[in-house]
C-alpha positions in Angstrom: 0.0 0.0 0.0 1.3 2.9 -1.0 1.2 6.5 1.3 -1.8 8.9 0.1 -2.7 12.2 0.3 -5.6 13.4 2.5 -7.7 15.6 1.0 -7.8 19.3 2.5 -10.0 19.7 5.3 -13.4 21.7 4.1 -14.9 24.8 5.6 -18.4 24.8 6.8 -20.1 27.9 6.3 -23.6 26.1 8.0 -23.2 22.8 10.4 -24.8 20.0 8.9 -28.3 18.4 10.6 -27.3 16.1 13.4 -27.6 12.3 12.7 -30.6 11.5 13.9 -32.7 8.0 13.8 -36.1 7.4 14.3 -35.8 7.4 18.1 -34.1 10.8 18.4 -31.2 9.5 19.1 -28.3 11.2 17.9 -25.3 9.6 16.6 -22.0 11.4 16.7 -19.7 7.9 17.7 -18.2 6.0 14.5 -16.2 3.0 14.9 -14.5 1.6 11.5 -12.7 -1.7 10.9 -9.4 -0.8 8.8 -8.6 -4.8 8.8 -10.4 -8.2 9.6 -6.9 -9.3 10.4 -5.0 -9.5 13.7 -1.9 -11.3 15.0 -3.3 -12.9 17.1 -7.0 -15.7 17.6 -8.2 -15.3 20.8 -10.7 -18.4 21.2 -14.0 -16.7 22.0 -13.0 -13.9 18.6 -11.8 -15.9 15.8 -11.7 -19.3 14.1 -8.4 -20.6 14.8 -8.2 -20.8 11.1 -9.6 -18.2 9.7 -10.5 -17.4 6.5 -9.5 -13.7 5.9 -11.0 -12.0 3.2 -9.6 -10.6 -0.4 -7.4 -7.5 -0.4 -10.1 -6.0 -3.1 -12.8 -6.4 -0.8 -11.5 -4.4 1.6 -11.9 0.2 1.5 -8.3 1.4 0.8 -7.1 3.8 2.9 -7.9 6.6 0.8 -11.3 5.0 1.1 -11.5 4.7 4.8 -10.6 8.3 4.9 -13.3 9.4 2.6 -16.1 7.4 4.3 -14.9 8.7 8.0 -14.6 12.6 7.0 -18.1 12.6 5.5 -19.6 11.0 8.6 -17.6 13.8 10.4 -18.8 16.4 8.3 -22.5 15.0 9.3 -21.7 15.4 13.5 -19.8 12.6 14.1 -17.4 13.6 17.1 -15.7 10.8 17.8 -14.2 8.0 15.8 -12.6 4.9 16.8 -10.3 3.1 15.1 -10.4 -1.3 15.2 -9.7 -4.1 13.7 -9.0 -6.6 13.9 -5.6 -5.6 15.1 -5.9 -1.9 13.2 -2.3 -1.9 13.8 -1.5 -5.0 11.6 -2.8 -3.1 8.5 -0.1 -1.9 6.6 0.0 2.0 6.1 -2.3 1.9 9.1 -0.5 5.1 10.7 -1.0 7.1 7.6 -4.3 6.9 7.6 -4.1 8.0 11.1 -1.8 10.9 10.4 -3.8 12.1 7.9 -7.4 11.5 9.7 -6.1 13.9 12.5 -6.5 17.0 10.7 -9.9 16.7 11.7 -9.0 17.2 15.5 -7.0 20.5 13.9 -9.6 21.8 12.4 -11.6 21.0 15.7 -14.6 19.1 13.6 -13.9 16.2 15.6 -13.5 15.8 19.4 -11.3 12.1 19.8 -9.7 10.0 17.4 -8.9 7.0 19.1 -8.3 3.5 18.7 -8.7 -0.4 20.4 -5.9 -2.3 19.8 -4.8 -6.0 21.6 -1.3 -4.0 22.7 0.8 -6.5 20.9 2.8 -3.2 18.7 1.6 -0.5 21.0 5.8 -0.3 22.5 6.2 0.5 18.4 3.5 3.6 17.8 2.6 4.4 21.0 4.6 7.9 21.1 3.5 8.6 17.5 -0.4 8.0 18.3 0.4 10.5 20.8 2.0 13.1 18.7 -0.9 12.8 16.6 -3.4 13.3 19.2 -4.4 10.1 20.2 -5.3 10.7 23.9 -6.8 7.8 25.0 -6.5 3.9 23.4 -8.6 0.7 24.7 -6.4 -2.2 25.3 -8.2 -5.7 24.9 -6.8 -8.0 28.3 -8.6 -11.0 29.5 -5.6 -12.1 31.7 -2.7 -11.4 33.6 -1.3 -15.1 33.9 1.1 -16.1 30.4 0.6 -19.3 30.1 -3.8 -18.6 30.0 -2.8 -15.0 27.8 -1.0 -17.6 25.6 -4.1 -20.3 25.4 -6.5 -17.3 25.2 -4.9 -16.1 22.4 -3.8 -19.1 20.7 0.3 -18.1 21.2 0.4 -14.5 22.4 3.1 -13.0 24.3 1.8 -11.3 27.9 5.0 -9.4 28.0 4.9 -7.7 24.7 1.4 -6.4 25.6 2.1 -5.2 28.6 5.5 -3.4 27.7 3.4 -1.6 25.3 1.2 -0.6 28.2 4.3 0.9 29.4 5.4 3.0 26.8 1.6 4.0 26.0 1.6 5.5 29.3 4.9 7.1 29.1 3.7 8.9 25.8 1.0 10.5 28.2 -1.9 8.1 26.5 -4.9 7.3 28.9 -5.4 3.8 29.1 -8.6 1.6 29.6 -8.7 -2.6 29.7 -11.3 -4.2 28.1 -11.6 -7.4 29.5 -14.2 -10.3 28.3 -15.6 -12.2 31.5 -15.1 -16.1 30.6 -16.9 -18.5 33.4 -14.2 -21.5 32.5 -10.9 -19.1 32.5 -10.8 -15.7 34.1 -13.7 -15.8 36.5 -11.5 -15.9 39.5 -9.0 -13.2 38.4 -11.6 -10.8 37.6 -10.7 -8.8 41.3 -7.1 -9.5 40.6 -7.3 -8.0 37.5 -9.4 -5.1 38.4 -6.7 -4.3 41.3 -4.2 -4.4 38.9 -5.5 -2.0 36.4 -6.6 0.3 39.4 -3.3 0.5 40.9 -1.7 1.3 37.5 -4.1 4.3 37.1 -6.2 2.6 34.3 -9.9 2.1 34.2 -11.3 -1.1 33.6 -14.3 -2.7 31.7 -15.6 -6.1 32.1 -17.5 -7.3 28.8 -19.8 -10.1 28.6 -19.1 -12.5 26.1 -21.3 -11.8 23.0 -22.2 -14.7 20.2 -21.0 -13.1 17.3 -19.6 -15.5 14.7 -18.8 -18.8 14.3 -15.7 -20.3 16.9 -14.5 -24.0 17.7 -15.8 -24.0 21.0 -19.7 -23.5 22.9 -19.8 -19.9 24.4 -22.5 -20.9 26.7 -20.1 -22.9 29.0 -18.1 -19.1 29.2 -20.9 -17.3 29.7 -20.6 -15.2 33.0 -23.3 -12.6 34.2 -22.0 -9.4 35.3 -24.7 -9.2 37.8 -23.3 -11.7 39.4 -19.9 -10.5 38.8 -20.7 -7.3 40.4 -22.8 -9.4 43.3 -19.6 -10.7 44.2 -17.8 -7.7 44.1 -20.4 -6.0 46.5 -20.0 -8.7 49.2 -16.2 -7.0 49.8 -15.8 -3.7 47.5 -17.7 -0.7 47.7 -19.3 0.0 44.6 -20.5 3.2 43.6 -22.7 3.7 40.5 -21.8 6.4 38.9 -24.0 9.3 36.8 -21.4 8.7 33.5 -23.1 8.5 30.2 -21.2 8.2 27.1 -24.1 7.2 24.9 -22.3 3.8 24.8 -23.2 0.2 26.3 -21.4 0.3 29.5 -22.7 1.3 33.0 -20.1 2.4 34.9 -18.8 2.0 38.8 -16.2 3.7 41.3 -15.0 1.0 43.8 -13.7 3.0 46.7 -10.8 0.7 47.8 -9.3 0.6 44.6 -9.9 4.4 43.7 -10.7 3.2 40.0 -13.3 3.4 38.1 -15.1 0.0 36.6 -17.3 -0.4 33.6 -19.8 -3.2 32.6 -20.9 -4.0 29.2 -24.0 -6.6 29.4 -25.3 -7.7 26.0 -27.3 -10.5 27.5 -28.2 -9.6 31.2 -28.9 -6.3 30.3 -29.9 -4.6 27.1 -28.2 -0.9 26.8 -29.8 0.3 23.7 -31.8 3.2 24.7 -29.0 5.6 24.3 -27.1 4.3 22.2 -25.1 6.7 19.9 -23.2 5.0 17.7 -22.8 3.2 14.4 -20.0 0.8 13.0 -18.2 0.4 9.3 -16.9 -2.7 8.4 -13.4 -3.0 6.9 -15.3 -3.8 3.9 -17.6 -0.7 3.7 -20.8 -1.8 5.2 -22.8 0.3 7.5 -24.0 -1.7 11.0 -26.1 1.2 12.7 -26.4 -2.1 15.6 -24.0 -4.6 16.9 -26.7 -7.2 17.6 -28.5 -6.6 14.1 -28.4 -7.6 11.2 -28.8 -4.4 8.9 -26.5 -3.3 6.5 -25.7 -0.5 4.0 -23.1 -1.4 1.5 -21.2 2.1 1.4 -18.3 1.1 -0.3 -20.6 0.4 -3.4 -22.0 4.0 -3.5 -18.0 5.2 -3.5 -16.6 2.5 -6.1 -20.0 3.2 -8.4 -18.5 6.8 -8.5 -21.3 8.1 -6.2 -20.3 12.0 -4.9 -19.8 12.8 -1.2 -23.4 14.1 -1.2 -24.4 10.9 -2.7 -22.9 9.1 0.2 -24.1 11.6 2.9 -27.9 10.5 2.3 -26.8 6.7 1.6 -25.3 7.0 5.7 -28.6 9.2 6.6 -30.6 7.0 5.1 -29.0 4.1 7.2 -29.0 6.2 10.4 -33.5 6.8 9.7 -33.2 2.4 10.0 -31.3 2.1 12.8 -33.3 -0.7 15.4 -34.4 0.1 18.5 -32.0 -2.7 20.4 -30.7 -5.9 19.7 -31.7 -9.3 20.2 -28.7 -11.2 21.7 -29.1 -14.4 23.1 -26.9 -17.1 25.0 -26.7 -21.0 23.5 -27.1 -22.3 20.2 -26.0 -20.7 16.9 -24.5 -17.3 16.7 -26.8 -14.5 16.9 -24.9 -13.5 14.0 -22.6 -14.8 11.4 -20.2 -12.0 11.6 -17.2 -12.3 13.3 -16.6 -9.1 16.0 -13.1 -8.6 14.2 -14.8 -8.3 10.7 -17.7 -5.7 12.4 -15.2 -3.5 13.8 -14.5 -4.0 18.1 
């Protein structure tokens, strides 16, 4: 892939119409896929032999800038880079470089990413230079030997030295960590501590059925209500009055001085504020994680269609978005999309 030139950022003489959907809920929050390909296949993510897909199918970069500035120049305020591993994708931090002009020009409020942390030592101080404030790291252990069963061969120590460095460049860290009944149940307070006492929030994520794996999800399957039960019976937890428009509820635990966040697909459905939408590293438009609609915008650019063109294609989208989503425990897959095809 060769380096590309960002177009200029445009003057507004009149702010665009908020993104609104039937619901009046307004959507400023983008998260785009730049790759469905990651170093590493952690078991409850990816087939252990997975099946990536075609280079053609997937938006170039000078695609992925197109599609993300006009969703900008519609009121989106923050946008979050994924994968996949986004930092696998070659030409990855040009893409980045040239997307921050929007936080120049002050149309857009974050650009951030998730990463698993395995290159983070490597681009850590340039995400900073480039205003990257704050990055989620995806952790679901601190033990090696379960990191490396987790995810199929991964080195702990490589993730967490780019912890280090991430912090040293000033970035604000967050865990995301996926509760698994059979392998991290027990470590959850460990873990929690941990990222407390390092100065890092934490969020526990209940495992969502997104895609086919090897294994049964429904034998990982851990409530957070009984997660944060548990918790209560030594901790004490604080709910907090923090809305980001987002899926997670959020605690302070006063021992630890952190701050904890639950995501619960399954125990508890989140949809009523939700804000935001996600592009797939091929160009299609999810306005839910748990549905199944789609908007193929990557046809609209590579049929020639203008930016105005692809403006009411993503309004259009936004008008459909479902009230909530419809995720269940056991059996097939709620979906056949893999999480590192949808975008984090």
């Amino acid at each position: 892939m060769t380096p590309y030139d960002a177009p200029p950022a445009q003057a507004t003489a009149t702010a665009a119409p908020p993104l609104l959907d039937a619901f009046a809920r307004r959507v400023s929050y983008l998260r785009v896929s730049v790759t469905d390909r990651c170093d590493l296949r952690c078991v409850y993510c990816m087939a252990e032999r997975m099946v990536f897909l075609p280079k053609a199918e997937v938006l170039s970069l000078e695609e992925l800038d197109r599609v993300a500035s006009v969703f900008i120049g519609l009121g989106v305020k923050k946008l979050r880079l994924t994968g996949g591993e986004p930092l696998v994708r070659k030409g990855f931090m040009e893409l980045v470089r040239n997307l921050s002009r929007h936080l120049r020009s002050g149309a857009l409020q974050e650009l951030t990413l998730t990463t698993n942390g395995t290159r983070l030592a490597h681009h850590a101080a340039e995400l900073a230079d480039l205003g990257v404030r704050r990055i989620n790291v995806s952790l679901d252990t601190l033990k090696p030997d379960l990191f490396r069963t987790l995810t199929r061969g991964g080195d702990l120590a490589q993730v967490l030295a780019g912890l280090e460095v991430a912090r040293a460049a000033g970035i604000q860290l967050k865990i995301n960590t996926v509760a698994l009944a059979r392998d991290n149940a027990a470590e959850i307070p460990a873990l929690i501590r941990w990222a407390h006492g390092e100065g890092m929030d934490l969020t526990l994520i209940e495992t969502m059925p997104l895609g086919e794996v090897e294994g049964d999800r429904t034998d990982q399957y851990l409530s957070l209500k009984a997660v944060r039960d548990e918790l209560a019976s030594y901790w004490t937890l604080e709910d907090l009055p923090l809305s980001t428009g987002g899926p997670a509820r959020y605690l302070q635990i006063r021992e630890t001085g952190g701050r904890l966040g639950l995501i619960t697909p399954l125990s508890h459905n989140f949809c009523e504020t939700c804000n935001r939408v996600r592009l797939t590293c091929t160009g299609t438009l999810h306005t839910c994680l748990g549905q199944d609609d789609a908007t193929d915008l990557r046809a609209v650019m590579r049929q020639g269609g203008s930016d105005a063109e692809l403006a009411d294609a993503i309004r259009t989208a936004i008008m459909g978005k479902p009230r909530g989503h419809d995720f269940r425990i056991g059996g097939a897959p709620a979906l056949s999309r893999h999480m590192s095809t949808t975008g984090g």
